[in-house]
N, C-alpha and C positions, 0 to 999 in steps of 0.2 A: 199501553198504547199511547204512543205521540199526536199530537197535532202540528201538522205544517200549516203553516201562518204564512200570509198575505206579506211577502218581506218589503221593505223599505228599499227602494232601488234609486234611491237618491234624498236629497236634503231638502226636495220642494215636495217628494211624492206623496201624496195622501189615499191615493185608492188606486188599483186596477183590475183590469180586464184582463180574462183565462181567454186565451184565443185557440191555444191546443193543450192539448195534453198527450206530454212526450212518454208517458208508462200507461198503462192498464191497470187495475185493480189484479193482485195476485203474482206482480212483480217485484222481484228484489232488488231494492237499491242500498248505493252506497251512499259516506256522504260525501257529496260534491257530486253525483248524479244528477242527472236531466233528468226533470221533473215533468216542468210546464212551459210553455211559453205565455207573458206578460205583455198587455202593450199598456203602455202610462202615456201619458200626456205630451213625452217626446217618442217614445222607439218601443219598436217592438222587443222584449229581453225576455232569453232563456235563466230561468230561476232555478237551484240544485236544491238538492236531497240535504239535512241536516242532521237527518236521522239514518241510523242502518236499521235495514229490517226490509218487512215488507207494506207491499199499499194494500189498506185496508176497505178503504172507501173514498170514494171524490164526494167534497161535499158542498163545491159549488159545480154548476154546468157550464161547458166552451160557452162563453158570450157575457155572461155574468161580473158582472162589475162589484167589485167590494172593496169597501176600507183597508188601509196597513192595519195589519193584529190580526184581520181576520181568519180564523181556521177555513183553510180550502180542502184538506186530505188529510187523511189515518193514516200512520206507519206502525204498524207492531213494531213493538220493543224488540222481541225475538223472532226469528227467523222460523217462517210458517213452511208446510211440507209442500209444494208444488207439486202438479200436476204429474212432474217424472216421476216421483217416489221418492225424490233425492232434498235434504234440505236445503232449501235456499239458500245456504251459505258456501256449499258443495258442488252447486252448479254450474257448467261449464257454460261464460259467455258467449253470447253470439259472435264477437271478434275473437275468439282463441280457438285453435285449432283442436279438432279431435283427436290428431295424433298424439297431443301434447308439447307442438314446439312451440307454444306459447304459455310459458308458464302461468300459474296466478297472480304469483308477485308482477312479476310485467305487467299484464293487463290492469292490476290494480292501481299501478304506477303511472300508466296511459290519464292526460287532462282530461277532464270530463269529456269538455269538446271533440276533441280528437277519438276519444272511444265511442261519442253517442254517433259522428259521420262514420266510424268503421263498421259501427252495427247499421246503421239503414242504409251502405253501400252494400252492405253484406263484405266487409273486406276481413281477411284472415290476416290479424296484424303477426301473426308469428309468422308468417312467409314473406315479412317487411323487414328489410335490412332501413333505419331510421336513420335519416338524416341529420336529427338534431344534435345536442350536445350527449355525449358519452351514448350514440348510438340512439338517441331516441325516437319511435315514431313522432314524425309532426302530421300536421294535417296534410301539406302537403305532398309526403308518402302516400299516404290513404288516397286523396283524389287521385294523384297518377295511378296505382296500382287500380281502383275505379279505372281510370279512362282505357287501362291496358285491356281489363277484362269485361266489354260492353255487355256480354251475355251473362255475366255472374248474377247469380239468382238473390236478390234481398236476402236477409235473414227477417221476419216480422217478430213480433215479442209474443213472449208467451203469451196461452188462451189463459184468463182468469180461470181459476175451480172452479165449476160445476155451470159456468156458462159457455154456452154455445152460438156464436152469431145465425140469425135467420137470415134467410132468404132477403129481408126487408132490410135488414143491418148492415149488408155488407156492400160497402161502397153506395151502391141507389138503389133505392127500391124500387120493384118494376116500375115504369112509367112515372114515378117522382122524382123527389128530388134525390141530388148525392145528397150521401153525410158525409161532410166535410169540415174542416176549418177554417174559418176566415181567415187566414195566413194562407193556407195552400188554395182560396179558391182567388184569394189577388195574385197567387204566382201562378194560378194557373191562368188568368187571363193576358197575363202579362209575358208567358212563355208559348200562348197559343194553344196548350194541352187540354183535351176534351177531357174531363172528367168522367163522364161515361163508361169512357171505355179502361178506365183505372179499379184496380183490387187494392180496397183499401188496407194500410196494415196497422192504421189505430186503432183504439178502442171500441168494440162494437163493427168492424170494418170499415171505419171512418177513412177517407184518403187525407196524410196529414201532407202536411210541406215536405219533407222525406219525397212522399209518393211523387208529389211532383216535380219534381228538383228530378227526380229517378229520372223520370220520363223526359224530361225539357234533355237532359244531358244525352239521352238516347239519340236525340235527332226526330223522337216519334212525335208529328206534328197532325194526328188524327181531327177532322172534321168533323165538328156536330153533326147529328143523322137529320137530316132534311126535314122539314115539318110534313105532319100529316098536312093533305091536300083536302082543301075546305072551298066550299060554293065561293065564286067570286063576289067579290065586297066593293062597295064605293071605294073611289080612290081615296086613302089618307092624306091629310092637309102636308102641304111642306115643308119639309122638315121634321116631319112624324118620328122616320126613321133613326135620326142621331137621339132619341128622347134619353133610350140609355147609356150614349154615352155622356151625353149634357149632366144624366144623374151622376154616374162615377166621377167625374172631374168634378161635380161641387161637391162631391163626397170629400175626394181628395183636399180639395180649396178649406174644406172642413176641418179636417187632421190637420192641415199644413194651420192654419190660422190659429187652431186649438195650442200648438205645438207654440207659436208666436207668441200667444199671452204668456204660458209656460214659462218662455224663459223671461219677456220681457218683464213679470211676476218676481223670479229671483232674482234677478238685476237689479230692479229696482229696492229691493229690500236689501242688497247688497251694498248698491251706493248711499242707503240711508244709514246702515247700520256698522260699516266698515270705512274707518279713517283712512281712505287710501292715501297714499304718497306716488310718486311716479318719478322714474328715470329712463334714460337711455343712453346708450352707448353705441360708437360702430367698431364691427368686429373684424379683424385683418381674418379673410378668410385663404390669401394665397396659397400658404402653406398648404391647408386644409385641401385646397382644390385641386392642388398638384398630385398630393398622394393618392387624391381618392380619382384622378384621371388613371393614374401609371396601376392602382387595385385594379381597376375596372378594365383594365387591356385585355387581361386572359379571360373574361368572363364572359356566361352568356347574358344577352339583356336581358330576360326574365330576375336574374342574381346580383346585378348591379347594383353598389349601394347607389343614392343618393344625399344631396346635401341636408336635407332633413333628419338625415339617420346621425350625423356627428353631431348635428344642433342637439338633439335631443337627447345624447350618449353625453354630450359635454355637460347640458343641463342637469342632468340627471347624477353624473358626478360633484358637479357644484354644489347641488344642492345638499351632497350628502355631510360637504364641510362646511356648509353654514346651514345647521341644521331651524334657524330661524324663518328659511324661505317653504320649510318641508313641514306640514303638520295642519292640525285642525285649532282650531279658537272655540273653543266649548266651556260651557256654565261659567263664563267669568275668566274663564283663564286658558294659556296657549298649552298645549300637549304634543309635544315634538312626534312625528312620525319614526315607525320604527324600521321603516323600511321605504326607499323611495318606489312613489306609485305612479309615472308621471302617465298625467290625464292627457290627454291629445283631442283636440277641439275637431270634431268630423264636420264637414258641412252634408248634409243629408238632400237625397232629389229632389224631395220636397219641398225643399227650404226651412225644412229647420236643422236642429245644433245639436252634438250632442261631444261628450269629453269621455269616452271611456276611459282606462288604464291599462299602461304599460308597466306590467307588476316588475317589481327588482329592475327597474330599469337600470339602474347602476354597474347591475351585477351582468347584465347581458352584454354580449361579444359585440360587435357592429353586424355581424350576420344575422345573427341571432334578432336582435332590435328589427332591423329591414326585414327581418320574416314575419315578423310578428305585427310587426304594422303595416302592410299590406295585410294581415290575417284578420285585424281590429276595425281596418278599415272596410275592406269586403265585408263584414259581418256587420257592422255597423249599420250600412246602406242596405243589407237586406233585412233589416229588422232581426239579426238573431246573436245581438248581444247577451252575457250574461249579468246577473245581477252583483258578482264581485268588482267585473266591469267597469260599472255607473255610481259603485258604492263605495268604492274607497280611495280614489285617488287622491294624492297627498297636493299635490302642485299640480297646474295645469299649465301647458303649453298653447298659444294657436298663432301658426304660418299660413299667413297671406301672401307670402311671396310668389306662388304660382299663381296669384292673379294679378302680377306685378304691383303690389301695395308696398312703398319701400320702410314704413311702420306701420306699429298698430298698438294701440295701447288698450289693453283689457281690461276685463272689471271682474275683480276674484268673486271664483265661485266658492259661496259659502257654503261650510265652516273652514276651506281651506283660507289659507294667509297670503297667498299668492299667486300672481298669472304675470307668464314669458308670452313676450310676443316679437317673432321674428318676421323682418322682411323682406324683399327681393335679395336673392344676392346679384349681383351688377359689378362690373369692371367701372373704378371711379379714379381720377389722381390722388395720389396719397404720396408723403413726403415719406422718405425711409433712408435714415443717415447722411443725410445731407442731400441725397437725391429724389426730384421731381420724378415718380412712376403710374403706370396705369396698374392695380392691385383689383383684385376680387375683393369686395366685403358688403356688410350686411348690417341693419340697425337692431340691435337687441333692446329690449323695452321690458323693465318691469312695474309691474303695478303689485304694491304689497301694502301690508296690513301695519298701520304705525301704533298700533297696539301692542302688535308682536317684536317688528322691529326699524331702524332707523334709517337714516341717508348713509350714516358709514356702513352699516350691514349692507344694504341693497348694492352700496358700490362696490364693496368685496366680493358679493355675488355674483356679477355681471361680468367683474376686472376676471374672477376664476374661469370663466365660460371663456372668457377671449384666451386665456393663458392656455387652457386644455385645450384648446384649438390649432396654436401654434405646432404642438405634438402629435399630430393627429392617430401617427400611428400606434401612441399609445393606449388612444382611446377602447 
């Protein structure tokens, strides 16, 4: 029997908080399965399975706070008999079809993500022709196929053996409270949905974020059942009424504030302990804005790149030939990345930061990138990052340009070596063969580690960004 441990979802995190829990006891996961959801210090993040097997036990409860290391869940080693008859290993996912036009191999091929939204849509990914590369379900197959079929019934997860939810367990108990998760009961105040009137399909018939997301996408916007009617009272003093909302906003003001020392914490330990150097450059982005006008003719605006998607396809190639800008600075020495992970700086509603990653960004198409970052960023701001996410991005990225900032010079996050920061891009004169013109461009800024490397590396770096630029459609 394994222990699932408390993972490390970043280079400041020291503890967190089980806000839900995405399996049941008596469920088989794989690894890279949804587990848990996590909230730390900045963001709420969905944590995976490391283990295959089954869950044996939760050994902390939703709301419990604990150290990295700590054991949270049991996974048996080997794959235990569930409730069908059939072993765990044998058993047909709730995204695969019963007829079997969903193979194994496929479903098992499905990103975590994308397979945990097809099981709480209830979506049969074998009846999905995939959008993505060589056919593959993305996520946004799944929600459309969701939004086609509003009446398609959840799929919930297995009942654990030999337990049965009461009457008390499931969703609320008479006249108490729900059982809920504090993730689903801030979306549910946030999307209006009466709890009450929801069947939970978590653990115990808990209603998780799943349930409510269900409901919010329905349109069902059910009203709390009216208070019992009680002897008339003195009037309350003024202002009585807002009391809980005055509580939720200094909750919020809480988080948010909590989230501020957070990073202003690694910052500071960053500028104390990280010889930065700084440059910049402006980037002729003409070329770049023509081709990506004349892509963009035949497309719908939902599929339109943007000019953040070539910044980041260029960086992301630059960085793979000057492997100095890509990697981490650990026990003394630098450890080149083996793959670029470029991190992309979120600004959060709250006001705080957060940088998850754009894994193999190098290797992705420009479509491919633009999907995936509107996918990073949606998840981002709803609290349902993952812990690979937050955990290993090689290089980070942050664009200020949509708030018209025409630089920005950043402070690496540590252990990486390096942070890009791009700014507006803007029509400026610029001289081009002997002629005065009006050009598109942009100021690229880097902030790197003079431990790892120097003013001729960083200018190679930046000169490469502006070159793959010129090309754009080969990006």
């Amino acid at each position: 029997m394994a222990e699932f441990r408390m993972p490390s979802l970043g280079a400041d995190m020291e503890h967190g908080k089980v806000v839900e829990w995405l399996v049941r006891p008596g469920d088989y996961v794989r690894k890279g399965d949804l587990i848990a959801a996590v909230d730390t210090d900045k963001t709420v993040m969905d944590i995976e399975s490391f283990e295959e097997g089954v869950v044996a036990e939760f050994l902390v409860d939703i709301g419990d706070t604990v150290d990295v290391g700590t054991p949270i869940a049991r996974i048996t080693a080997t794959p235990a008999q569930l409730p069908s008859g059939r072993p765990a290993s044998d058993r047909t996912s709730a995204d695969q079809a019963p007829s079997g036009r969903a193979p194994a191999d496929r479903n098992a091929k499905l990103p975590p993500p994308v397979r945990h939204l097809a099981h709480s849509l209830g979506v049969d990914v074998g009846s999905l022709h995939g959008s993505g590369r060589n056919g593959a379900v993305t996520r946004a197959d799944v929600e459309r196929a969701a939004a086609a079929s509003p009446t398609r019934t959840p799929v919930p997860p297995a009942p654990a053996p030999d337990r049965v939810p009461d009457a008390a367990s499931s969703g609320a108990a008479r006249g108490g409270r729900v059982r809920s998760s504090p993730l689903a009961r801030r979306l549910a105040e946030q999307f209006g949905v009466n709890l009450q009137g929801l069947s939970g399909t978590g653990p115990e018939g808990a209603v998780t974020e799943a349930d409510v997301r269900r409901e919010g996408a329905a349109g069902s916007r059910v009203e709390p059942p009216g208070p019992t009617p009680e002897p008339p009272v003195a009037a309350a003093p003024a202002g009585a009424g807002t009391g809980a909302r005055r509580g939720r906003k200094e909750a919020a003001g809480g988080k948010a504030e909590s989230l501020r020392q957070a990073v202003g914490a690694l910052m500071s330990r960053s500028k104390k302990e990280i010889p930065h150097y700084y440059l910049a450059t402006t980037l002729d982005l003409e070329a770049a804005m023509a081709w990506m006008a004349s892509a963009n003719g035949g497309r719908p605006v939902a599929s339109r790149l943007v000019p953040s998607a070539l910044l980041l396809k260029a960086t992301a190639l630059a960085a793979k030939e000057v492997p100095e800008m890509n990697g981490f600075f650990t026990d003394g020495s630098f450890h080149p990345g083996t793959a670029v992970h470029l991190g992309v700086a979120v600004a959060l509603r709250n006001g705080g930061l957060v940088a998850p990653a754009l894994h193999d960004a190098d290797a992705l198409t420009l479509d491919e990138l633009m999907e995936q970052l509107r996918d990073l960023v949606d998840r981002a701001r709803a609290g349902r990052l993952q812990r690979a996410e937050m955990a290993d991005p090689t290089i980070t990225v942050t664009n200020l340009g949509d708030l018209g900032v025409e630089s920005v010079y950043g402070v690496i996050y540590p252990p990486q070596v390096a942070m890009v920061g791009f700014g507006r891009v803007m029509e400026q004169p610029w001289a081009h063969h002997g002629m005065l013109g009006i050009r598109h461009a942009a100021t690229a800024t880097l902030s790197a580690d003079h431990r790892v490397s120097n003013g001729l590396r960083g200018g190679r770096f930046l000169s490469r960004i502006d070159e793959l630029l010129q090309t754009p459609e080969e990006l």
